[in-house]
C-alpha positions in Angstrom: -19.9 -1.5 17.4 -18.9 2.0 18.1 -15.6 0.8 19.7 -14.4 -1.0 17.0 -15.3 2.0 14.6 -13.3 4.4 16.8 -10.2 1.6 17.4 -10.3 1.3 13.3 -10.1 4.7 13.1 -7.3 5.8 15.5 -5.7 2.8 14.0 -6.2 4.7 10.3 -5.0 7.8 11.5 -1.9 6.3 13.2 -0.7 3.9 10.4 -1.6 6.8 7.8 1.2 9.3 10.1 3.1 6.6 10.4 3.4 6.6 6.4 4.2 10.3 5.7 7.0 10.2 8.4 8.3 7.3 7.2 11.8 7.8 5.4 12.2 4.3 4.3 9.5 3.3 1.0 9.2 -0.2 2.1 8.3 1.2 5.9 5.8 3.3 4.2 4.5 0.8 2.5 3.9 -1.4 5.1 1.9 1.3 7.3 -0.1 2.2 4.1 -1.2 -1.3 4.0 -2.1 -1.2 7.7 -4.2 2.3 6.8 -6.5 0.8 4.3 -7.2 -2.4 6.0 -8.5 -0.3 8.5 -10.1 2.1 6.4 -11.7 -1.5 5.3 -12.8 -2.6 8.8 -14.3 1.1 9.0 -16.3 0.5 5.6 -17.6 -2.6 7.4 -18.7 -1.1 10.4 -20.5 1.4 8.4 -22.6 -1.4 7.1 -21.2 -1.4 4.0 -18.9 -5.1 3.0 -19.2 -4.8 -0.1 -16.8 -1.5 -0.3 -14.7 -2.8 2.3 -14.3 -5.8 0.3 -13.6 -3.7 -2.6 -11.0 -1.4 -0.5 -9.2 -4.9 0.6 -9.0 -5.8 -2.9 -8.6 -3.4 -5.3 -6.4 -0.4 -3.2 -4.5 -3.2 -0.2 -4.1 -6.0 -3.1 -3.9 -4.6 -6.6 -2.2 -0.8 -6.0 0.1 -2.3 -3.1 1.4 -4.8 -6.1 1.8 -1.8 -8.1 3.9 0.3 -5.6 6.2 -3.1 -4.8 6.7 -3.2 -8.8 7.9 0.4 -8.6 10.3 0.1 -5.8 11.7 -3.1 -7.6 12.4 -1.0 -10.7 14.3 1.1 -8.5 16.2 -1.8 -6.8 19.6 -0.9 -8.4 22.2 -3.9 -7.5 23.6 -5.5 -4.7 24.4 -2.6 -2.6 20.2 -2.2 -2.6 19.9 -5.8 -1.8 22.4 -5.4 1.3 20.9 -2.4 2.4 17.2 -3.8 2.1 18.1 -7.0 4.0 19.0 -4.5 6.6 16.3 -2.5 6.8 14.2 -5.6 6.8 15.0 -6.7 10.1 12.3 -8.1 12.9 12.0 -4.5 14.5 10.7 -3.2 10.9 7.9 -5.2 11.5 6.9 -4.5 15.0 4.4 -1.4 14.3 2.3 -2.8 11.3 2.7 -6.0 13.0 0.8 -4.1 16.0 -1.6 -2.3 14.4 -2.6 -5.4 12.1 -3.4 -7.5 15.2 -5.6 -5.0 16.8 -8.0 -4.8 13.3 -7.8 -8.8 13.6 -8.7 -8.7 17.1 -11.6 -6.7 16.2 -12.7 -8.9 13.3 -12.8 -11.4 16.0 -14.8 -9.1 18.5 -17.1 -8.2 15.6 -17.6 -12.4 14.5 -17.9 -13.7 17.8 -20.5 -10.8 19.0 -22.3 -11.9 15.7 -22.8 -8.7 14.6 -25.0 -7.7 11.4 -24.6 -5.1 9.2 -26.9 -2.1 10.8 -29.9 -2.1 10.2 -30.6 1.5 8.4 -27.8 0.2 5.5 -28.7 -0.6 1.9 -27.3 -3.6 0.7 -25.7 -2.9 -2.4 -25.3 -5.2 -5.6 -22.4 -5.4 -7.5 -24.4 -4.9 -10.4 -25.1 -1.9 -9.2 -21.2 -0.8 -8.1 -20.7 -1.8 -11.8 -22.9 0.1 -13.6 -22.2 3.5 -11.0 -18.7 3.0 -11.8 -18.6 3.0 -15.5 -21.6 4.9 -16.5 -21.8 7.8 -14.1 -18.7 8.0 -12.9 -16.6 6.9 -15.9 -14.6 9.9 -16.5 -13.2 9.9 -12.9 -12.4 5.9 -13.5 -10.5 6.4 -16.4 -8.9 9.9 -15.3 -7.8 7.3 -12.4 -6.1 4.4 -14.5 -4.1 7.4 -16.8 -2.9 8.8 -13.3 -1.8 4.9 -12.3 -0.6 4.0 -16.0 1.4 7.4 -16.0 2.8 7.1 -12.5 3.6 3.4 -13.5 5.4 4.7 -16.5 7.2 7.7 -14.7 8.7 5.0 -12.3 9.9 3.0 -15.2 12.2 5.9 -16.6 13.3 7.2 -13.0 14.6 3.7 -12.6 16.2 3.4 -15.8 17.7 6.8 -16.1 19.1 6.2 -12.5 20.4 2.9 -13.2 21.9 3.7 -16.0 23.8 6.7 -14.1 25.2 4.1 -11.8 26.3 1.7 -14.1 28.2 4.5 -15.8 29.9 5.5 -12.5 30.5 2.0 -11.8 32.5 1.3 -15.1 34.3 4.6 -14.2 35.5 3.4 -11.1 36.3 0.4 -12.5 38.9 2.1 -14.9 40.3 4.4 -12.3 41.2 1.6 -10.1 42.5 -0.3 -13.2 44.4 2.5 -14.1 46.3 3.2 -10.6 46.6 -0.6 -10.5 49.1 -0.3 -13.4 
């Protein structure tokens, strides 16, 4: 069990450089993926599925939707869509690719060894995650959603303001080469 901890976590710390030295978003995004799954393999390890469950869900699934909403507001036209399609080539996908099928490999080491949670963990109730999260610890759930909703929002007018700077350039163009067409 302590191997798989360790693999999980060099495989954390690897995909989680492999997102700050990323120049490309959608690269980025890819390793951050990679990062929490294994941050979610770690929670596992620790005895504790229920927060790995909730790290697969809430922070791979639900913010990862979020961030591919915000690069997609900033998709501006068909020189973006060229330039994704090549930066989404098969090579783009060899290192998260990797790193995803060592954590697979071992959820298949921890399954087929049969492994149980350890034996000194608590086994916690939602219930319980529940009422933590919105009675204790409200203030630092809610401070969390107005940091997403504003980040969300921030995207929204970086996109638009950018977009509309290129449309304006693009119908500028479009005249000057009208004009010398003359």
């Amino acid at each position: 069990m302590n191997a798989v901890f360790y693999i999980a976590a060099a495989v954390a710390v690897i995909s989680t450089v492999m997102v700050i030295t990323r120049l490309n978003a959608i690269h980025a995004l890819l390793y951050l993926i990679v990062s929490l799954l294994a941050v979610a393999v770690i929670f596992f390890t620790l005895g504790a599925p229920f927060a790995a469950a909730l790290e697969v869900i809430t922070y791979a699934g639900a913010i990862m939707v979020l961030f591919v909403f915000a690069i997609m507001l900033l998709n501006l036209g068909p020189r973006s869509v060229a330039q994704e399609s090549q930066w989404l080539s098969r090579k783009t996908w060899i290192g998260p690719a990797l790193l995803a099928l060592v954590l697979i490999g071992e959820l298949a080491f921890m399954i087929a060894r049969g492994s149980n949670l350890s034996p000194a963990a608590d086994v916690v109730e939602p219930k319980q995650v529940g009422v933590a999260l919105f009675g204790r610890y409200l203030l630092g759930v809610e401070l969390a959603s107005l940091l997403l909703l504003a980040g969300m929002v921030g995207a929204y007018h970086l996109g638009r303001e950018w977009g509309v700077r290129e449309r304006v350039s693009a119908r500028t163009q479009e005249r000057k080469s009208a004009r010398s067409g003359e």
